[in-house]
N, C-alpha and C positions, 0 to 999 in steps of 0.2 A: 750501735754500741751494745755488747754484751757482757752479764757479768757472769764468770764461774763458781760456782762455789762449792767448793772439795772441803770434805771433813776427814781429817787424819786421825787415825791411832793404831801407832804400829807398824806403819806402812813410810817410812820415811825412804826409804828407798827408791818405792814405785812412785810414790810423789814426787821425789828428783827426776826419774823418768818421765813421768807425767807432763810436769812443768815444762821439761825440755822438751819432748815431741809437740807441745800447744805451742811453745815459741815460733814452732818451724810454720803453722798454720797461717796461710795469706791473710793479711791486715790482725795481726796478732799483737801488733801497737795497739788497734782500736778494743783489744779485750781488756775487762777488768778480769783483778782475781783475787774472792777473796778464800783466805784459809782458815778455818775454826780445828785448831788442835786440838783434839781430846787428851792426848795422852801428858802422862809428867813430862817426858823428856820435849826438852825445846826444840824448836823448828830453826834452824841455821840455814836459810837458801837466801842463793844469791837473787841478784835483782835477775830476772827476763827482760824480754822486749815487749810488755807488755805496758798500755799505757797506767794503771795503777795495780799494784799489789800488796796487800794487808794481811796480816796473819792474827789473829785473837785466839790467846794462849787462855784455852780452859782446866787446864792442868789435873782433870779427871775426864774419865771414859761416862756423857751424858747422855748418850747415846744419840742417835743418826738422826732423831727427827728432830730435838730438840738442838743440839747443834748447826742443821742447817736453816732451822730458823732463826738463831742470831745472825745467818751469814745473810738472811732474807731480810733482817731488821737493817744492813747495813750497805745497802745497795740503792743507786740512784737511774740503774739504766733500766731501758725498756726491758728489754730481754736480759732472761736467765738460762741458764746451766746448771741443773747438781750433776756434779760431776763425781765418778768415784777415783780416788789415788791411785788404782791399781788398772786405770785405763789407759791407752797409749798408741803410736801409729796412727793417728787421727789421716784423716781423708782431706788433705788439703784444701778442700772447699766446703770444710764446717763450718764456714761462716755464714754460708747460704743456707743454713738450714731456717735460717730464720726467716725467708720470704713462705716457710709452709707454715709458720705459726699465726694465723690468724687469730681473730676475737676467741676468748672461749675453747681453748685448744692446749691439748699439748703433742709432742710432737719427739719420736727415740727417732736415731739412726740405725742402720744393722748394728749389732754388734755381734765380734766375733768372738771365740775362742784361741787357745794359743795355738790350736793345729788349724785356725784359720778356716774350719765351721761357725756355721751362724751359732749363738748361745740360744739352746733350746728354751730355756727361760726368762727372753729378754722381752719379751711379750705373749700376752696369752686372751683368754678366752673369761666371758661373765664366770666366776668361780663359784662352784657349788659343790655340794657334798658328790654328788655322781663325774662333775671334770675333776676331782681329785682323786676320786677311783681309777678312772682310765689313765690320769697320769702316772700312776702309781705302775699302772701296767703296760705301760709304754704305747698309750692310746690318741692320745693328745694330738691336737690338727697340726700339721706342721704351718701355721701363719707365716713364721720366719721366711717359707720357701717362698719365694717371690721376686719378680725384679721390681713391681706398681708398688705402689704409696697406697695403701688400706688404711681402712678406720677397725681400731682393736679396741677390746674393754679393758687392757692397761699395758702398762711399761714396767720395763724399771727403772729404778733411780739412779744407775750405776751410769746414763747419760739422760735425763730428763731434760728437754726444754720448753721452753714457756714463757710467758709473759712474769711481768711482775703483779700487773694489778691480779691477774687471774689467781695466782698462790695467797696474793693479799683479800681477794675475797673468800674466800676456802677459810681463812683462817690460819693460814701453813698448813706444815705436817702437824696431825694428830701426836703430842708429845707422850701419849699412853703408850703409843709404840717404841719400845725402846730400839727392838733392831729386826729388822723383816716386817715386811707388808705397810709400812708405813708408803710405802710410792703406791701400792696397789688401792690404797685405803684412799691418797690423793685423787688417785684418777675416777675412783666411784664414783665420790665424793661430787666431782666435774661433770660426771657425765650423768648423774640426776638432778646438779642444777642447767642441763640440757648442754652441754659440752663434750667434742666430741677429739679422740685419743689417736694418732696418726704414727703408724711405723712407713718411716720414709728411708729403705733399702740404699737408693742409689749413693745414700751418704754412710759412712762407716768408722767403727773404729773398735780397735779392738780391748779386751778387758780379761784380763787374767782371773786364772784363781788359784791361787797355791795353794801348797801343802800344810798343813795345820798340824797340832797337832794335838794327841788324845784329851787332854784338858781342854783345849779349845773348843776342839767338835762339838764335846759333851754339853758346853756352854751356848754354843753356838743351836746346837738341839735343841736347848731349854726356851732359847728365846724366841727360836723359831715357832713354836707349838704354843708358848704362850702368846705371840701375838696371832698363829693362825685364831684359836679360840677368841680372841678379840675381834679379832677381822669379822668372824661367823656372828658372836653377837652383836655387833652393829649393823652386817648388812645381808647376812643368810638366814640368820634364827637358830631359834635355841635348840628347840627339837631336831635340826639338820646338825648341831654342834653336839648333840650328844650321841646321832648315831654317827660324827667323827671319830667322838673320842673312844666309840668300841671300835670302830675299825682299825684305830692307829693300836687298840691292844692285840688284837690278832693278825696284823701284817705291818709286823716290827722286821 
């Protein structure tokens, strides 16, 4: 038994998509699913084929990590899912991802793009001031390219799976993070208390990213850099965070 747990805001559309492409998934009776809504407007969806689904209306935007830990406080199966709303076209043997999650582990599928490329940023490399340089300039190992199951130093959360005790010993997501690096901050977190991080290819599904727009981005910008600089004082340092924040002034 698996539970999912998708955090909505905004997204009511791709979460109807969502919800329909995971119905389609073999033994998608034995999934749970819960939904933590951020946003005002209510959630109206019909029941799936799924054996339980619950929706907890938070009627503000709390952001990613402290929502997916109410969805973490409210789950009784072995395995988990964060899923993102805007994923979909699952690989009809998602279910089996969970014979690669052992003790101590978490575990991403490929995940694609809408032209059906792997997402260059759906796992990556130990982050440091110098792998943020070369990504910056399109330097970055391609990981994603693979058909074998590898051990990476993280994922994203856009499909994370795991155990339950394993998030429960972590403490969840870091609620400091409001939006970005909160899954990469997870998988450190794991793999210093000796846990080890698995992109497993042969299972897939893909994850859009739309169009935003210039209010957005600019928000979306904010949050990102404030939690990159959090990311860096917790697990890079302070002297690597301050020759960040001159590089981000001169390769704007």
């Amino acid at each position: 038994m698996i539970s999912f747990i998708i955090v909505n805001y905004k997204s009511h559309i791709e979460l109807e998509r969502c919800l329909q492409d995971l119905s389609h998934v073999s033994y998608s009776h034995l999934f749970n699913v819960i939904i933590v809504n951020n946003d005002t407007k209510k959630l109206d969806l019909q029941k799936y084929n799924f054996n339980n689904q619950k929706i907890y209306e938070i009627n503000k935007n709390i952001g990613y990590a402290r929502a997916n830990n109410i969805g973490l406080k409210n789950i009784t199966t072995k395995y988990i899912c964060f899923l993102n709303p805007d994923t979909h076209s699952f690989d009809y043997n998602l279910h089996t991802i969970t014979t690669h999650i052992k003790k101590n582990t978490i575990v991403s599928p490929r995940i694609l793009s809408n032209d059906g490329s792997p997402q260059e940023w759906s796992i990556g490399d130990k982050i440091t001031l110098w792998q943020i340089i070369k990504n910056n300039f399109g330097l970055q190992k391609k990981l994603w390219n693979t058909s074998k199951k590898i051990p990476v130093d993280w994922v994203t959360g856009a499909a994370l799976f795991t155990r339950k005790d394993v998030v429960k010993k972590l403490g969840g997501f870091d609620e400091d993070f409001f939006l970005y690096f909160e899954d990469v901050d997870l998988c450190t977190r794991l793999r210093k208390e000796g846990g080890t991080i698995f992109y497993v290819p042969n299972i897939q599904l893909a994850h859009s990213s739309g169009a935003s727009s210039k209010k957005t981005r600019k928000f979306q910008k904010k949050c990102y850099y404030k939690s990159q600089d959090l990311f860096f004082k917790k697990h890079v340092g302070k002297l690597q965070l301050s020759f960040l924040r001159a590089f981000r002034l001169f390769h704007k």
